[in-house]
C-alpha positions in Angstrom: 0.0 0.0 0.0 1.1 3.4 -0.9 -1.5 5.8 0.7 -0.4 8.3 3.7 -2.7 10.7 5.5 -2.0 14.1 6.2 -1.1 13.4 9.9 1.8 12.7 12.5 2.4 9.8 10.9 3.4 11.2 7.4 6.5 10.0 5.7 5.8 11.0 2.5 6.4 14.6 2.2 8.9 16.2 -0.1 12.4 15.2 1.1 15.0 16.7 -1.2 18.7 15.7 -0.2 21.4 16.3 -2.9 21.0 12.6 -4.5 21.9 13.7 -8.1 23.2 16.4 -10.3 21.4 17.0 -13.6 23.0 17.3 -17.2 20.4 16.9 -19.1 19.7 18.0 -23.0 16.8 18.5 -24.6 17.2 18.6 -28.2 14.4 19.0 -30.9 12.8 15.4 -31.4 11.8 16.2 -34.8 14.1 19.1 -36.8 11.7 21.2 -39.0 8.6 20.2 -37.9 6.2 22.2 -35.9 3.2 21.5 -34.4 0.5 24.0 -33.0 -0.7 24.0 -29.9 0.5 20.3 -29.2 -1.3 19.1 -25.7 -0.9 15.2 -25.7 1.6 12.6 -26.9 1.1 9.0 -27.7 2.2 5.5 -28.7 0.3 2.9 -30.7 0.7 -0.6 -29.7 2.6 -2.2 -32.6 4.2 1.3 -33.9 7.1 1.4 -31.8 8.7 4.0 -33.8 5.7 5.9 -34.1 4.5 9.5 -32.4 1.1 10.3 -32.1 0.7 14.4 -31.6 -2.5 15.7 -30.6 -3.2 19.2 -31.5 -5.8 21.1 -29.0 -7.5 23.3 -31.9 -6.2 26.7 -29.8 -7.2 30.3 -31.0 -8.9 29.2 -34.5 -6.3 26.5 -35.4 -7.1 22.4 -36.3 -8.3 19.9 -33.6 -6.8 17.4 -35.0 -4.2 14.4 -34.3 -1.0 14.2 -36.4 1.3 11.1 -36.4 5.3 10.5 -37.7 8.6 8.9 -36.8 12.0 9.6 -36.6 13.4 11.2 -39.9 9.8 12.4 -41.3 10.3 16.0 -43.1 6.0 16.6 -42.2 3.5 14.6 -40.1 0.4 12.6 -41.6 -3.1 13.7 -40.6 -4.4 11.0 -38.9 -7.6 12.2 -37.2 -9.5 15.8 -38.2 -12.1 16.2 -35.6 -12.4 20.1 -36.0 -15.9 20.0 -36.9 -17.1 18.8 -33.6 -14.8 20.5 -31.0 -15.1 23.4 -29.0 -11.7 25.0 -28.6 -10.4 27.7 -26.7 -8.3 28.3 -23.3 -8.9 25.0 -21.7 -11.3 23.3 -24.0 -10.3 21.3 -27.0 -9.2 18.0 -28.2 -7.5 17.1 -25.6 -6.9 13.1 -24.9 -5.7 10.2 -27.0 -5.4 6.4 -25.8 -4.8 3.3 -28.3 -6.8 -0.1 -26.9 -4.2 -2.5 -25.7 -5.0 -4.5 -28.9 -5.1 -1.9 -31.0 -2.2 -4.0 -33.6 -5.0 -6.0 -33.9 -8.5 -4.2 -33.2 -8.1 -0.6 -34.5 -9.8 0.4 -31.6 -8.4 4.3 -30.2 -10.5 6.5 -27.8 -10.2 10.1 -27.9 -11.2 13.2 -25.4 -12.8 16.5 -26.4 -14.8 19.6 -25.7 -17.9 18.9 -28.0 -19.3 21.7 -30.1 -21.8 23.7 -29.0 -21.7 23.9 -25.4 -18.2 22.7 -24.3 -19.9 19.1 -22.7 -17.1 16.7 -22.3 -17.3 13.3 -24.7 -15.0 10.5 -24.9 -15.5 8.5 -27.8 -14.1 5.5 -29.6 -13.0 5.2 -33.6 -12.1 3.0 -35.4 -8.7 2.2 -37.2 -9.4 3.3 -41.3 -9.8 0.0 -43.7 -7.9 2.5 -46.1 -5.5 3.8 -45.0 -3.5 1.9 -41.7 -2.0 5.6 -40.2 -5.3 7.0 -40.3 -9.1 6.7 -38.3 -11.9 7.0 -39.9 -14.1 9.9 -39.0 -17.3 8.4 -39.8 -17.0 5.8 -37.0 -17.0 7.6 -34.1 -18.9 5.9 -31.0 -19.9 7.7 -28.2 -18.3 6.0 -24.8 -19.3 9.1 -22.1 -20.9 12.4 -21.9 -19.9 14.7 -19.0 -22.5 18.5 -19.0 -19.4 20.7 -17.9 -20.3 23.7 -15.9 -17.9 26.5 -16.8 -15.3 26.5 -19.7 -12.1 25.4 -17.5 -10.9 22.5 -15.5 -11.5 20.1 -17.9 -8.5 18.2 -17.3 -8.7 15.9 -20.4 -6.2 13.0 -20.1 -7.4 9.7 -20.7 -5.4 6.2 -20.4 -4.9 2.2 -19.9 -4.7 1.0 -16.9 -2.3 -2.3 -17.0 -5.7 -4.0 -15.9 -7.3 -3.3 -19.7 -9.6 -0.6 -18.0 -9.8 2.9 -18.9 -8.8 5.3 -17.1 -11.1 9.1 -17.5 -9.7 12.1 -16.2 -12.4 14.6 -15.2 -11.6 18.2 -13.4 -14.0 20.1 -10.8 -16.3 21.6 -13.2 -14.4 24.9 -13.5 -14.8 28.2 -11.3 -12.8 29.5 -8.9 -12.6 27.4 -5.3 -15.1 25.0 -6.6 -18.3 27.2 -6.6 -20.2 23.5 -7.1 -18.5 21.8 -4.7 -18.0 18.9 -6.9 -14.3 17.4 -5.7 -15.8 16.1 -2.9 -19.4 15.3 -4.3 -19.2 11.4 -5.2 -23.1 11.5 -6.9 -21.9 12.9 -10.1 -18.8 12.6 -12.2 -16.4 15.7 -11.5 -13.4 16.3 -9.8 -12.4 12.3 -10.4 -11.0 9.7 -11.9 -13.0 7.0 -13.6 -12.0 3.7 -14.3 -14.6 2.2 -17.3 -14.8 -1.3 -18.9 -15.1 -0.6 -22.6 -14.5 -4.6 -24.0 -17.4 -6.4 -21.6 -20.4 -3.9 -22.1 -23.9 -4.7 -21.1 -26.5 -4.0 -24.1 -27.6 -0.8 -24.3 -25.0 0.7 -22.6 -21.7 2.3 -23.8 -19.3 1.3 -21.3 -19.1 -0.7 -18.0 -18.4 -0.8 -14.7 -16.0 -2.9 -13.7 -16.8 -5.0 -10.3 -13.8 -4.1 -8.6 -14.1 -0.6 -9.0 -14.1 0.8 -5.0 -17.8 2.5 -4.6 -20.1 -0.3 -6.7 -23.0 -0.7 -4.9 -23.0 2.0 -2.7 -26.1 4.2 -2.5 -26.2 7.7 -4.0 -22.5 7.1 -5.6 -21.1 7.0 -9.4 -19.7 3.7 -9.6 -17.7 5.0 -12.5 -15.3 6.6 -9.8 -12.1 5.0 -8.8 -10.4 8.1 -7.5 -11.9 11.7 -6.2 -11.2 15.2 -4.6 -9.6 16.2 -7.4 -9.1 19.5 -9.0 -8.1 19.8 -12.5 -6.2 16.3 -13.1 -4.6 17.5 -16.3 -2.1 14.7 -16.7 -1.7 11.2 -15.2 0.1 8.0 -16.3 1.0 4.4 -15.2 4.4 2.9 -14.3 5.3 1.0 -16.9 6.9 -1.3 -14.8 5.1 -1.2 -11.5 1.4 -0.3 -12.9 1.4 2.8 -10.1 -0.7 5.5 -10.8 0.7 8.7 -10.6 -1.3 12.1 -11.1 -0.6 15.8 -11.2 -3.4 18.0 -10.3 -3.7 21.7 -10.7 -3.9 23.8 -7.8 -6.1 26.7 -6.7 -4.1 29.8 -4.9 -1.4 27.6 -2.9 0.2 24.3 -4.0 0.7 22.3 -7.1 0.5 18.7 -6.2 1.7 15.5 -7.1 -0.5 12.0 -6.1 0.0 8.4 -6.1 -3.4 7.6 -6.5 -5.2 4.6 -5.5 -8.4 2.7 -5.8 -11.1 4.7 -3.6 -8.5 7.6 -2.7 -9.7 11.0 -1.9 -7.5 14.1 -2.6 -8.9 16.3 -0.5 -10.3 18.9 -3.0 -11.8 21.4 -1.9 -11.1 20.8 1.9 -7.5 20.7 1.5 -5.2 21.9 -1.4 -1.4 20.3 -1.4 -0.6 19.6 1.8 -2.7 21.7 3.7 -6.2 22.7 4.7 -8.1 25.1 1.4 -11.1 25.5 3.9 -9.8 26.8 7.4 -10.9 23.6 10.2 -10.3 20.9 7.7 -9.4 17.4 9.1 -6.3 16.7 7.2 -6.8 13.1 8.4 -9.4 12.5 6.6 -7.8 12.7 3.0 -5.1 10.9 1.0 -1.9 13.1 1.2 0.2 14.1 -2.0 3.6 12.4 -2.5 5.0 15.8 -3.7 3.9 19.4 -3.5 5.4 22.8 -4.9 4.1 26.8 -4.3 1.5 28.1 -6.4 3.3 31.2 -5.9 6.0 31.3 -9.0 9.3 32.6 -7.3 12.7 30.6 -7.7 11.2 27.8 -6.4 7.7 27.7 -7.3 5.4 27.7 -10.3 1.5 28.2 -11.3 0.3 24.6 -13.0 1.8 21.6 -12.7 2.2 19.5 -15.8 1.9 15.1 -14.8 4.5 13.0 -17.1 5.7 9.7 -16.4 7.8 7.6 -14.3 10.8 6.9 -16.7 11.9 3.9 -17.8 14.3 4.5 -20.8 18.0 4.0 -21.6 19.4 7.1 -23.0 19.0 9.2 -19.6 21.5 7.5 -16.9 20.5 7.7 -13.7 17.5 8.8 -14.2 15.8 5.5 -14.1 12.4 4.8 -11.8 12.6 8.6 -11.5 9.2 10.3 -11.9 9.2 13.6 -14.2 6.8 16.5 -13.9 7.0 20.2 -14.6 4.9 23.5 -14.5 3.1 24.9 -17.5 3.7 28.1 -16.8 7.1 28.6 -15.5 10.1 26.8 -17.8 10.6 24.0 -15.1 11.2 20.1 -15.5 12.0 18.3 -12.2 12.8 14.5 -11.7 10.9 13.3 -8.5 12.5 9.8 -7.0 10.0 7.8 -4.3 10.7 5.2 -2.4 7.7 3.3 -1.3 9.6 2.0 1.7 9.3 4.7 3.6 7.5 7.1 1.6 10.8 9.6 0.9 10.7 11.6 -1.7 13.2 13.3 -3.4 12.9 16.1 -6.3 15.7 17.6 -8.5 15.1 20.3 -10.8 16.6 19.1 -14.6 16.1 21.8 -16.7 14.7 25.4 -17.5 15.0 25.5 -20.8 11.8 23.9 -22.3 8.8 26.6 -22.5 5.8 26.0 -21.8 5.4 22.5 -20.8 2.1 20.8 -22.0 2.9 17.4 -21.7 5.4 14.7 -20.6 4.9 11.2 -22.7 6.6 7.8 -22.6 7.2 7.9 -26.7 9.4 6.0 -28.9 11.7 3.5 -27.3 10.4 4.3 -24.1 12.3 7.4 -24.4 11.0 11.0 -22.6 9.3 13.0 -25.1 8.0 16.5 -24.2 6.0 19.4 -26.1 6.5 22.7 -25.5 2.5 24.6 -26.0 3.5 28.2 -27.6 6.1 26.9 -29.9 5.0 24.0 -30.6 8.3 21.6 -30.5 8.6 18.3 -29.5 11.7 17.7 -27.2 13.4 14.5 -26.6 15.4 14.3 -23.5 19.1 13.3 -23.4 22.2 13.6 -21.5 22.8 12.2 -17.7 21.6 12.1 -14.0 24.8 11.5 -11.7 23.9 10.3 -8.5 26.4 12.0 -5.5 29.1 10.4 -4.6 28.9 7.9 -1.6 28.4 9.5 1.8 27.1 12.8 0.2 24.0 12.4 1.8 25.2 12.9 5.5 23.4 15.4 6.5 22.4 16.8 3.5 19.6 18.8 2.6 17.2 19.3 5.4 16.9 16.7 8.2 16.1 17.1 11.9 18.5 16.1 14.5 17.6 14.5 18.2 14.5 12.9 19.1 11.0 13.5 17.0 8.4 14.5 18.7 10.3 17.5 20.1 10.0 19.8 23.1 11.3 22.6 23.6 14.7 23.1 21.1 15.9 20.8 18.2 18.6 21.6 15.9 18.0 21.6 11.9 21.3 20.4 9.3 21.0 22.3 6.3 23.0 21.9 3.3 22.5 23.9 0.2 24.7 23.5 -2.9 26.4 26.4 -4.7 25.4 28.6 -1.6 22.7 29.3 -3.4 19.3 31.8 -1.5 17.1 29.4 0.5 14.0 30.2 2.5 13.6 27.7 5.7 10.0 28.4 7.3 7.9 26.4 10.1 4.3 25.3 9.0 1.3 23.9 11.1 -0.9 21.5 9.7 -3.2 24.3 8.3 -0.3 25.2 5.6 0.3 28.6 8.0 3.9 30.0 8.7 4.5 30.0 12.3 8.2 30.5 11.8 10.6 31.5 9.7 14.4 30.4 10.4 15.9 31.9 7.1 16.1 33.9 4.4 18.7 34.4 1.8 22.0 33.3 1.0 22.9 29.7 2.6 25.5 27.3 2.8 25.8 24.1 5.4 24.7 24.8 8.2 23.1 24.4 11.4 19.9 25.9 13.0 18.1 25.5 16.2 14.6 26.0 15.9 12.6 26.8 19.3 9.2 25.0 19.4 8.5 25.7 23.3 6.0 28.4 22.6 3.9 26.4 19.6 0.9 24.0 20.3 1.3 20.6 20.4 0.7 19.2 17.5 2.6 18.1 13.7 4.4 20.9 12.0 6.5 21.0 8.2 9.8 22.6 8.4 10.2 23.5 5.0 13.3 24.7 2.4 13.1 26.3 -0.3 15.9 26.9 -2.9 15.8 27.6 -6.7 16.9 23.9 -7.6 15.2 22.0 -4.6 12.5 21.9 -2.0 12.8 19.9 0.9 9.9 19.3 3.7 10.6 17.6 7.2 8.0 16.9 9.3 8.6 17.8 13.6 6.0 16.6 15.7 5.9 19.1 19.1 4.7 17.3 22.1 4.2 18.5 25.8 
């Protein structure tokens, strides 16, 4: 089991000791070619050497889904949807996932904003008899209709599941501080994740429900719901290897967030944002806690929407191996993000700044990181190496509390920050407030005592912040 709750016992905020040292390229994946307004990525089963580029159909441009390899001079067309999407800001065509047997079926699903009102549908075409790098528009099959409220939060991303299922994701409904309260409203479809059978479908249905799914048979509930108190869950992919589930979900004023979701999970939205409470009073214990959080804030170590990718399995990056990626949309900001399930660590090194606007993240040919940059429309494919430290370049590296936890009274903090480089250290209760802060400015190792004799018993975040890292302890004060 992965899941932590947002209490004494958590283990599994961001703990960011110097573990590895980025030298990473990202060169142009395809020299030449441009795409325009790329939002998704994708490889069909039996195309290894393939790309599939969806194109979101932004500011009076094509919704449509364009496919080529390695070497191509121009992509092939292989899906026009224009006439049936509403585009603009958030809305568009937005998700792309290939059946597992697609080699054999044809089968591919698809996410949009449908014209006129911006409602969401998934639907499934089929492969063209014509012409094998194509789908035939006339084919289309509605799988799921979702009324959307307002024009944003429509997250979009739809996937596999290693079990066969698919995987829907479905934002808040749009609004600011979700006016319909939605996250946390399990009787209709928003704000989650939905996990749909689309090979064993009863007649005169369009989909089913698989039996395992966590809420069938409860009263009042959408059984379609494997996941819930999300946000705006933008991106979200499966381990290749270990089948986990990891999601990035878009924050509201205070924290971009990273989850490891699982079946009947609830993310808090809108009680609690990141790792703290959204609504003042919340009981943090009552909601799954995110693996990894950054500022909503922007800053040297922050950002304002948090791109998902994929936990990397390739060859051509060393070291970075098992190692999550994720990045903000806004800000130019790719960070690796290494878990370890033991003990719920996490660790999170930023990789590069030099990739604008970061729309997606995709396992793509080879197994090899591909990422699209929105505005300009390049696809990047990620080279070069992660080198872990060197032996014993952990000790005391970072941020880690020294002496007995719980605490009373004083305990020191060892803080080590590379390159002396500005850090921010701050205290934080349970509601996300500062109650302290320890530092600001240049830094350097170091030691700091931090005096918890006049704060309230209870579990508190000391937290760094530096323009390459951000680390998070947890001190629980006792009487």
């Amino acid at each position: 089991m992965h899941r932590f709750r947002l209490t004494a016992a958590l283990a599994a905020a961001v703990l960011l000791a110097p573990l590895a040292t980025a030298q990473l390229v990202a060169t142009d994946a395809f020299p030449g070619v441009s795409f325009t307004f790329p939002v998704e990525l994708a490889v069909a089963p039996g195309q290894p050497d393939r790309l599939y580029v969806v194109e979101q159909g932004e500011g009076g441009s094509t919704a449509q889904i364009l496919t080529l390899e390695a070497g191509d001079t121009a992509p092939t067309l292989f899906l026009d949807l224009d006439d049936r999407v509403l585009a603009g800001g958030e809305r568009g065509l937005l998700g792309l996932a290939f059946h597992p047997d697609y080699e054999t079926n044809g089968r591919v699903f698809v996410y949009y904003t449908a014209r006129p009102d911006g409602r969401t549908i998934v639907s499934e075409f089929a492969r063209s008899t014509a012409d094998p790098l194509a789908a035939d528009p006339a084919s289309e099959q509605v799988v799921l209709e979702v009324d959307q409220p307002f024009s944003n939060h429509n997250a979009g991303k739809i996937a596999f599941g290693p079990d066969g299922y698919l995987y829907v994701g479905l934002g808040d409904g749009g609004g600011a501080n979700d006016p319909l309260r939605t996250g946390q409203d399990r009787s209709d479809l928003l704000g989650s994740l939905l996990r749909l059978d689309v090979d064993d479908v009863p007649k005169g249905e369009t989909y089913g429900i698989p039996a395992d799914n966590p809420f069938v048979g409860e009263a009042d509930v959408r059984e379609e719901i494997y996941a819930y108190g999300l946000r705006n869950p933008w991106k979200f992919s499966f381990d290749s290897d270990t089948g986990d589930l990891w999601l990035g979900d878009v924050g509201q004023n205070r924290w971009e967030e990273v989850n490891l979701v699982e079946s009947g999970g609830n993310y808090g939205w809108r009680p609690v944002e990141g790792p703290a409470c959204f609504e003042s009073g919340c009981d943090l214990s009552a909601y799954d806690a995110p693996i990894a959080w950054y500022p909503h804030t922007g800053g040297a170590e922050g950002g304002f929407s948090i791109t998902g990718g994929f936990v990397y399995r390739g060859r051509a990056v060393p070291g970075l191996e098992g190692a999550y990626l994720y990045a903000d949309f806004v800000l130019p900001r790719l960070w690796m993000l290494q878990y370890d399930p033991e003990t719920g660590d996490a660790t999170s090194t930023l990789l590069t700044t030099s990739i604008p606007n970061i729309s997606t993240i995709n396992e793509g040919p080879g197994g090899e990181a591909y990422v699209a940059s929105y505005n300009s429309g390049t696809i990047y494919i990620l080279g070069g190496t992660v080198v872990a430290a060197e032996e014993g370049a952990s000790e005391g590296a970072g941020l880690e509390v020294l002496g007995p936890n719980p605490v009373r009274g004083e305990v020191q903090l060892a803080v080590r920050v590379p390159g002396g480089e500005s850090a921010r250290i701050t205290v934080l209760d349970a509601l996300g407030r500062e109650v302290a802060r320890l530092h600001e400015g240049p830094a350097a190792d170091t030691r700091l005592t931090f005096d918890a004799s006049g704060l309230a018993p209870g579990l508190y975040f000391v937290h760094l912040d530096t323009p390459s890292r951000r680390a998070t302890r947890r001190v629980v004060v006792s009487r």
